[in-house]
C-alpha positions in Angstrom: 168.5 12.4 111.2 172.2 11.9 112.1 173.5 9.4 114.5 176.7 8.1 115.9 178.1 4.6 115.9 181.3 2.8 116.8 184.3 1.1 115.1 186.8 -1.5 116.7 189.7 0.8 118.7 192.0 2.5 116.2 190.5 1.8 112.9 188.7 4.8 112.0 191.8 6.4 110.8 191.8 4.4 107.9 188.8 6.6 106.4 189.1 9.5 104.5 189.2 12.8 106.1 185.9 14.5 106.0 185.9 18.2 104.9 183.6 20.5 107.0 180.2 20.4 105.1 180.9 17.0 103.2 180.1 14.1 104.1 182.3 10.5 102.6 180.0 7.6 101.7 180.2 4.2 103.9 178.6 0.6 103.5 177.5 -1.0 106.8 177.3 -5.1 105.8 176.3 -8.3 107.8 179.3 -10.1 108.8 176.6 -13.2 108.8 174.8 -12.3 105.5 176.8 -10.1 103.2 173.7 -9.4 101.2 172.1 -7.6 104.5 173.7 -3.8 103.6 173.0 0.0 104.1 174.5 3.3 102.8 175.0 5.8 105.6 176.4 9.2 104.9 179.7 9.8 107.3 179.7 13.5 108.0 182.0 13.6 111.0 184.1 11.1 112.4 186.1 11.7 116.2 188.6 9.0 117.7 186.5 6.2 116.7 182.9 7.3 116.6 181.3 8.4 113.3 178.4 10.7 112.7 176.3 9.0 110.4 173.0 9.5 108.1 171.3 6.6 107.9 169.9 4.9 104.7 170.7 6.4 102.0 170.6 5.4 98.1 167.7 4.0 98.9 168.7 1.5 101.6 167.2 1.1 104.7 167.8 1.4 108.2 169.0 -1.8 109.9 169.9 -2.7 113.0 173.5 -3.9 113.2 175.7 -5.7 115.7 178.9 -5.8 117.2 181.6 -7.7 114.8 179.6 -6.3 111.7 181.7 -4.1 108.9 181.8 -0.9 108.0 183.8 0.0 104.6 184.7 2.5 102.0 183.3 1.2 98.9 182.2 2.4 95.4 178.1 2.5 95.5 176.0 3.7 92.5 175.0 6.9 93.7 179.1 7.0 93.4 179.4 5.9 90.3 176.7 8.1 89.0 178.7 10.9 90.0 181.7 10.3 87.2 181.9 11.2 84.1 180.9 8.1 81.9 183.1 6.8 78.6 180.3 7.3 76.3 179.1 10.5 77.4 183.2 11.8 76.9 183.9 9.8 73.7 179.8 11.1 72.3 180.4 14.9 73.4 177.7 15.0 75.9 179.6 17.5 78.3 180.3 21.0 78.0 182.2 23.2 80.5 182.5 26.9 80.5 184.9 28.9 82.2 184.2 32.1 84.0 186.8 34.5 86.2 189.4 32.0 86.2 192.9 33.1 86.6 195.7 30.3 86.0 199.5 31.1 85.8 201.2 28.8 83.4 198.8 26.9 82.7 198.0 26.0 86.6 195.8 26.5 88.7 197.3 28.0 91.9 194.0 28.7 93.9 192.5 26.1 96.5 188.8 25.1 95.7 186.3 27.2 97.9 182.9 26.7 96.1 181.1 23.4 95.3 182.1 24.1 91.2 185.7 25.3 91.3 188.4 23.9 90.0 190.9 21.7 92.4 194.4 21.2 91.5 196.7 18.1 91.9 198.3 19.1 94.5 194.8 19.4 96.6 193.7 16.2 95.3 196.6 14.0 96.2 196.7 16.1 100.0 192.9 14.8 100.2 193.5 11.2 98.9 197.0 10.7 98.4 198.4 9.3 95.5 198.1 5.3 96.0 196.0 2.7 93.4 192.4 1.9 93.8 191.7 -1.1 95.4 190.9 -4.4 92.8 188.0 -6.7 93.0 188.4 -10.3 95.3 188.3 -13.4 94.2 186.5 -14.6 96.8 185.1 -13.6 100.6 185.7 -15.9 103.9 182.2 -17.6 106.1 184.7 -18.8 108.7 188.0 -18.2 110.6 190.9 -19.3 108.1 194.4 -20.4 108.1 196.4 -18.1 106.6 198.3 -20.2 104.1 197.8 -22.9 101.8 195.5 -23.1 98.8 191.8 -24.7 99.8 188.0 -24.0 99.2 186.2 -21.3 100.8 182.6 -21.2 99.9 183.0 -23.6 97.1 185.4 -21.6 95.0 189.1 -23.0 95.3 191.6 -20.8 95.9 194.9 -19.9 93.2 197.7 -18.7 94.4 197.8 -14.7 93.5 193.9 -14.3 93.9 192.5 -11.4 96.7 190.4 -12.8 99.4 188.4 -10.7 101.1 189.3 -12.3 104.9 186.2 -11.1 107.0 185.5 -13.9 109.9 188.7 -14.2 111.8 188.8 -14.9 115.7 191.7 -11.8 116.0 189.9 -9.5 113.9 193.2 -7.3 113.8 193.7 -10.4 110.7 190.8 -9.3 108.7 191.7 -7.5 105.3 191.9 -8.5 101.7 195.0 -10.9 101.7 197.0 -12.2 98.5 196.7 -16.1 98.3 199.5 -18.3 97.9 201.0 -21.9 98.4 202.2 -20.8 102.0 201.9 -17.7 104.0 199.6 -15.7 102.6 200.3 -11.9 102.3 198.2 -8.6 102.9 197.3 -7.0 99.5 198.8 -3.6 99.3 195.6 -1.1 99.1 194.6 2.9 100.0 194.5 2.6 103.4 196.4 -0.4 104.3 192.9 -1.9 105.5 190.0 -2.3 103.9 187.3 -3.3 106.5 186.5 -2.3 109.8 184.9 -4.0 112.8 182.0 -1.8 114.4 182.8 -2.4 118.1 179.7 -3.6 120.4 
């Protein structure tokens, strides 16, 4: 059954567009227990509502409040998806073509059906051409200064790790931030901005 919820003024945008018929895959975490999670579908998203399927890869339904994230993470169901190293490097995939029609080598036709083909050009219109986002170092329990080198939930802080900053007062701050021995820096990611308030 599909449902709406909200996200913080403005910050929607930072989610992939959604294709009519597809839906992108979001994580809905705790911003007081980051081990309280659920997978929702996303199938429509409008100003700063999304259209949502609730608990999916096998996550349930929770109710969530106002100052808890939504984000665009790698699940498993995901990660399932890919083609795995051993399955290319073991020849454990076959493909087949059938009335395809390529000029030079390209493929100059958009992707209609769930199996064809997409180019680069498609691709990078869909999800640009930026890096994926790395792993943290570390995540924030409390607001922060940011700058300086000091613990945050018992792991001390080097100057060049990623910290997931989550808890601030201004929650315009929160993002995943570079660490060093004075101001600290956003890291440069997809979107710009990783997380995203949901908005009471």
């Amino acid at each position: 059954m599909c449902t709406t919820i909200q996200v913080a003024s403005g910050t929607a945008s930072i989610f992939p567009a959604i294709i009519q018929g597809e839906a992108i895959v979001l994580t809905i975490s705790s911003a007081t227990n980051p081990l309280l999670t659920e997978i929702v579908w996303c199938t429509a998203i409008s100003g700063d509502t999304l259209t949502i399927l609730r608990g999916q890869e096998g996550t349930t339904a929770r109710a969530w409040n106002a100052g808890d994230y939504v984000a665009n993470l790698i699940t498993a169901g995901t990660n399932s998806s890919f083609a795995q190293l051993y399955g290319l490097e073991n020849a454990l995939y076959s493909a087949s073509f059938q009335n395809m029609a390529t000029v030079t080598g390209q493929i100059t036709t958009l992707p209609i059906n769930p199996t064809d083909i997409p180019n680069k050009q498609y691709v990078d219109s869909l999800y640009g051409t930026s890096a994926a986002k790395y792993e943290c170092q570390v995540a924030t329990t409390a607001n922060i200064t940011l700058a300086g080198l000091f613990t945050i939930d018992g792991y001390t802080v080097n100057i060049g790790d990623r910290v997931l900053v989550k808890n601030q007062t201004n929650q315009a701050e929160n993002g995943i931030y570079v660490a060093a021995s004075l101001a600290w820096s956003r890291a440069v990611t997809v979107e710009g901005l990783d997380i995203v308030p949901l908005k009471g």
